[in-house]
N, C-alpha and C positions, 0 to 999 in steps of 0.2 A: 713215932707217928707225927707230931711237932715240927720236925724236922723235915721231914718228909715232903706236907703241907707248904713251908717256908719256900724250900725248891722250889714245887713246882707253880708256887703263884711268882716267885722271881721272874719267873721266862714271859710270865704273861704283863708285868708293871713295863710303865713307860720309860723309857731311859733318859725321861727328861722330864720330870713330875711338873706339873701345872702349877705354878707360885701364886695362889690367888688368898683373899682371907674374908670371913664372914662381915658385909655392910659393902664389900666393893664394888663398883659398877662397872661390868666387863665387857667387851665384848666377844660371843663365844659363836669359831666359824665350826661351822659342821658341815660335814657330806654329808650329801642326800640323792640319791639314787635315782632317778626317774626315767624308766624304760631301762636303755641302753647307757644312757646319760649319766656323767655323773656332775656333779654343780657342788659350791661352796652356799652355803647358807651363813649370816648373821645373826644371831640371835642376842641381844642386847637387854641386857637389867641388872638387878641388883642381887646379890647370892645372901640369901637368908636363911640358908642349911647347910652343913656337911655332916655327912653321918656314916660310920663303916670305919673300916681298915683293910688295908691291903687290896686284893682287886674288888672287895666287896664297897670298897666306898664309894661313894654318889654324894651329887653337891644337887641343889635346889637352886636354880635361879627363876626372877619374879619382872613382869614388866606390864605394863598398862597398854592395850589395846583397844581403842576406838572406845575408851570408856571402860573395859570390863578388863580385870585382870587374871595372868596368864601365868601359868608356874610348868615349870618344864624339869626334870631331875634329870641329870647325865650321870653316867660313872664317870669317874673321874681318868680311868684309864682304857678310856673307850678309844677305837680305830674311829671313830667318827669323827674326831673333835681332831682337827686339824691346827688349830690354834686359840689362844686367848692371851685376849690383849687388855690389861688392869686399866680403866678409863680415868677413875677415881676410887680414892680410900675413903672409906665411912668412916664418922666414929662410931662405934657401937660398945656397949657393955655385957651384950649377953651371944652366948653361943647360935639362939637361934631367933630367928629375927620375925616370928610370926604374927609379932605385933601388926605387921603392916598391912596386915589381909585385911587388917577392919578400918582403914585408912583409906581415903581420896584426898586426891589433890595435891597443894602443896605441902599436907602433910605426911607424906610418902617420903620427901626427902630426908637423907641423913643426913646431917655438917661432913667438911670435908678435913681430913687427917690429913696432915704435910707430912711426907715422908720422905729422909733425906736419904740420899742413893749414895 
């Protein structure tokens, strides 16, 4: 049955997993539908969750909006997300970063992680 399960979520993963890690500030394009239309959307902030495995996982990303902030969860191997792009590395020492919900201002930021390529 294990086995089975394993198949048929292969068929549905991306053939090119999203390389992103908790504290980073991304930018994430998604489709978005309207009418007939179809349009690229930005969606920009910092990913403070991943949670799941396989086609069940979903990331959490977070951004400040006209003062009040905005938390959006994607799967990770959604047809919608057409691309992301790593802005900045955070540092962080915990898996989920919900500390920042109780945060404004310039304590919202994380130091930034040098990563060499």
């Amino acid at each position: 049955m294990h086995d089975l399960l394993k198949k048929t979520e292969k068929s549905s993963l991306r053939e090119e997993p999203l390389e992103f890690e908790i504290g980073d500030t991304i930018n994430l394009h998604t489709r978005i539908l309207e009418g007939e239309k179809e349009r690229i959307q930005i969606f920009t902030g910092v990913v403070i969750a991943r949670k799941g495995s396989g086609t069940r996982e979903t990331f959490t990303v977070r951004r400040i909006v006209a003062g009040e902030g905005v938390e959006r969860t994607f799967p990770v191997n959604s047809p919608k997300i057409s691309k992301l792009e790593v802005v900045r590395h955070g540092v962080v020492r915990r898996a989920k970063l919900y500390y920042l919900r109780d945060r404004t201002g310039k304590a919202t930021r994380l130091k930034e992680r040098l990563v060499s390529k």
